[in-house]
C-alpha positions, -999 to +999 in steps of 0.1 A: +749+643+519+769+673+525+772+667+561+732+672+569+717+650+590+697+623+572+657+620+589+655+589+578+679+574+597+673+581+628+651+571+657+627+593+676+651+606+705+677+615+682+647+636+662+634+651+694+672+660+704+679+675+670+649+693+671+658+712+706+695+720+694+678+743+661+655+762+695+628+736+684+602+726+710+608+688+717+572+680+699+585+696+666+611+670+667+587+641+670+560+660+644+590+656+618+601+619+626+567+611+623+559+627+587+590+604+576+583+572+589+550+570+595+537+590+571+564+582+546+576+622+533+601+617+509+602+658+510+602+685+527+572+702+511+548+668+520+550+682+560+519+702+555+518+711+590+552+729+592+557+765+585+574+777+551+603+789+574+603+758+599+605+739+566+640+758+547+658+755+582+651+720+579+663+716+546+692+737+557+703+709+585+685+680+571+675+655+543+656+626+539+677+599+522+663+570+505+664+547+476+654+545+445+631+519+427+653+511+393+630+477+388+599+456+399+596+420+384+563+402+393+565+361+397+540+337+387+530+335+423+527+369+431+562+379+443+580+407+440+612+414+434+622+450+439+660+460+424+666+493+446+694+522+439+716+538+467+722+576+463+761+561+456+746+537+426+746+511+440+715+479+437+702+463+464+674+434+466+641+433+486+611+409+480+574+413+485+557+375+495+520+376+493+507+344+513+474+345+516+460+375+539+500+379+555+527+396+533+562+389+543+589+410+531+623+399+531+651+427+533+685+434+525+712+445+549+745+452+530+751+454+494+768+423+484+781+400+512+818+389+533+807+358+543+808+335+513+785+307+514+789+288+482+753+279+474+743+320+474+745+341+447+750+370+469+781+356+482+799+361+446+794+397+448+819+401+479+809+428+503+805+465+487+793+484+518+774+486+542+736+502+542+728+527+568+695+520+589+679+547+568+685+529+534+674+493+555+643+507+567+635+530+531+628+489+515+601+489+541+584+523+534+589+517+495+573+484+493+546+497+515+542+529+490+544+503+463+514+478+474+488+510+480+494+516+449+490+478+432+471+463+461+453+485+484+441+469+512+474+446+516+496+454+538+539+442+553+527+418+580+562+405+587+598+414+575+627+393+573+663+405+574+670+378+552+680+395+514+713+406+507+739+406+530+749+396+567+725+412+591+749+408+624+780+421+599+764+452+601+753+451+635+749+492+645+725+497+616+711+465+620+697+475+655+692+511+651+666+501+620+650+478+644+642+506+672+631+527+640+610+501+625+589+488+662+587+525+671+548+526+678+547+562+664+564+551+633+556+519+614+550+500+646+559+464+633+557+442+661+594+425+674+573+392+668+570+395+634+601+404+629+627+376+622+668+384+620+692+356+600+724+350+605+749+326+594+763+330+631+788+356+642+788+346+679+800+374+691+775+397+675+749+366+689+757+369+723+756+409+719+721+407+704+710+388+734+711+414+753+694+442+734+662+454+751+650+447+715+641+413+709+633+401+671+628+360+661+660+348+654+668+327+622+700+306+623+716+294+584+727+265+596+727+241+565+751+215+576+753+187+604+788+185+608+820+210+610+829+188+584+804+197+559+796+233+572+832+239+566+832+233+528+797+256+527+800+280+550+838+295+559+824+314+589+822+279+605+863+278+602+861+307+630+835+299+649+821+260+643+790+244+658+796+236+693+805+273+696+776+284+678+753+261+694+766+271+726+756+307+723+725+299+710+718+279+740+726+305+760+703+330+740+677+342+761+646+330+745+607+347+752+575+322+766+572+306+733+597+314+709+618+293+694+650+293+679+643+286+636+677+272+617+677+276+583+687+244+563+695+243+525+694+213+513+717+204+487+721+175+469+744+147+477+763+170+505+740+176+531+707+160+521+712+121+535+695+104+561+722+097+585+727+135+579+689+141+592+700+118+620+727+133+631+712+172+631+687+154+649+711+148+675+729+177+673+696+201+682+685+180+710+679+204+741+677+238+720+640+249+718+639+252+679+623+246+648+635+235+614+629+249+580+640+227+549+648+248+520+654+230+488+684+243+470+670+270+447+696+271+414+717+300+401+742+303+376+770+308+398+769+273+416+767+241+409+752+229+434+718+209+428+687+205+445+679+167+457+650+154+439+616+158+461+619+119+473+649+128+492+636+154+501+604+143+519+627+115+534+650+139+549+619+161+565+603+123+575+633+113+592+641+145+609+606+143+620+609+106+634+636+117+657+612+145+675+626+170+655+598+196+647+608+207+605+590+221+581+597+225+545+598+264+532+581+261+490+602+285+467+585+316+461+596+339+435+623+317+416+614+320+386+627+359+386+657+350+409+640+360+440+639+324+464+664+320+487+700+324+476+693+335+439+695+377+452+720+393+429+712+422+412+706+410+379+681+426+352+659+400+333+684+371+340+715+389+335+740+404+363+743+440+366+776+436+387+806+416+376+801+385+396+832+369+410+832+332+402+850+311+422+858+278+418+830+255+429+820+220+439+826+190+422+802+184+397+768+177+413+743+146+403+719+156+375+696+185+386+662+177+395+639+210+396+602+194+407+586+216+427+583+205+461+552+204+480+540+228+499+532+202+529+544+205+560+549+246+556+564+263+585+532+275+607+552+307+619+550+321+586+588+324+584+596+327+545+621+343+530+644+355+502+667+356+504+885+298+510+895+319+542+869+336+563+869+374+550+885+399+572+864+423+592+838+395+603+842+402+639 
């Protein structure tokens, strides 16, 4: 962007502080932030209030980045899948959940993804780039533009850094799009509604923790055993579970919030019940919820998704052991919007060469039953959606 600074990706001290270095009052700086993220500008010439001369200067120093829609697809169940453009060309992912009066969106933080886990689809584009706070926060004003438009009246209740990419990966932006997004002269999204997954980069964990910004925190934890993790998750080859569970004990946790690890459950590898026993046993202590999510299929893996007996005796028995867990229903799968099905694809087919690695042994016959929406998680968390990679730090 020619050097300029980009508006929408900054917070509001840095727009006050640019404002006094062009002989701006401090106020003009805060008029401007607030024309792009409250009042979503996506030009000059929307700041009403701003001189004709105020308003070239600007564009002189200034833009206002953002993305592009390139596709909406609309589920049988109300979801949308948005398939965003970068001003490089490249896609990104962000879903719209309607559930009932609440509507969760679930975001993307990087193009593509380093860490690998072999049940996403997201994982077999390999990390691109990262997105600057500007293009993480510019899903949130676009989906908001989007539902005034189809759905007046509804409105992003919570977001989840869940979509595309490793949210603590890209830690800087990560945090700077938080401050933007809570600001209350901007969007003003509460930190409670707000959840952040990772797949846990402890370092990045323990750095969080002490952020005077404090979102829910979603763990992808999806295995009960180094053992297992291992063969799903190569980030657990660098830091395993005692390490992870160890910073997470340490995390410094609100009056009542709780800790919510993701669990995909896949079948014959993670789905039995001495494996519901023993994550049982392994959570004991940590203040903490569990939400099952039953493998949702892709073309890239072979994976399966255990049949909706094993299932509900996997939730059961987790729930025997005093271990609060809650199943998460797919939303959206039917356009490759649930959980792990996010990449880039148009009507069904990828729009980036997807690198296929070599998968699992061959899984038992897949069994796609619809689970029951029983036992839903009551904090209204839903979501999208080899060596460990270098530059995971």
């Amino acid at each position: 962007m020619d050097g300029k600074l980009d508006l929408r990706a900054i917070t509001l001290g840095e727009a006050e502080a640019f404002a006094m270095a062009q002989g701006w009052p401090r106020f003009r700086g805060e008029q401007i932030w607030r024309w792009v993220h409250d009042k979503g500008a996506r030009s000059f010439d929307d700041m009403t209030n701003l001189g004709r001369e105020t308003r070239a200067r600007l564009a002189d120093a200034a833009v206002i980045g953002g993305l592009e829609i390139a596709e909406i697809q609309t589920s049988h169940d109300g979801t949308r899948k948005l398939r965003l453009v970068t001003r490089d060309g490249e896609s990104i992912e962000s879903v719209v959940i309607p559930d009932g009066d609440k509507t969760t969106q679930c975001i993307s933080s990087q193009v593509g993804c380093a860490i690998d886990c072999q049940f996403c689809a997201t994982a077999k584009l390999g990390l691109r780039r990262n997105l600057d706070a500007g293009e993480i926060v510019d899903q949130v004003y676009l989906a908001r533009r989007l539902l005034a438009e189809v759905e007046p009246g509804r409105r992003i209740s919570n977001l989840v850094y869940m979509g595309m990419g490793e949210p603590l990966h890209n830690y800087d932006n990560l945090v700077r799009s938080l401050r933007i997004l809570t600001d209350d002269k901007g969007l003003g999204l509460s930190q409670r509604r707000i959840t952040v997954s990772t797949s846990g980069l402890v370092p990045k964990l323990e750095r969080l923790g002490r952020e005077d910004i404090r979102p829910n925190l979603a763990v992808s934890l999806n295995a009960p055993s180094d053992a297992i993790r291992d063969a799903i998750m190569p980030i657990n080859r660098k830091w395993n579970i005692a390490q992870l569970l160890g910073a997470l004990r340490a995390y410094p946790l609100e009056q009542r919030r709780r800790i919510t690890f993701e669990y995909v459950l896949l079948a014959g590898v993670n789905d039995a019940l001495a494996d519901a026993a023993q994550l049982a046993r392994l959570l004991r202590g940590i203040k903490c919820k569990v939400n099952l999510i039953p493998f949702n299929p892709h073309p890239e893996s072979s994976y399966a998704r255990p049949s909706h007996a094993a299932v509900t005796a996997f939730q059961d028995e987790c729930r025997r052991l005093g271990l609060p867990t809650y199943l998460r229903t797919p939303r959206g799968d039917d356009i490759d919007a649930a959980c792990g099905q996010l990449a880039n694809r148009t009507a069904g087919a990828p729009i980036v060469p997807l690198r296929i690695r070599k998968g699992p042994a061959a899984p038992p016959p897949l069994d796609l039953r619809t689970p029951s929406a029983e036992g839903g998680d009551p904090d209204g968390i839903a979501g999208g959606a080899g060596d460990l990679p270098r530059g995971i730090i």
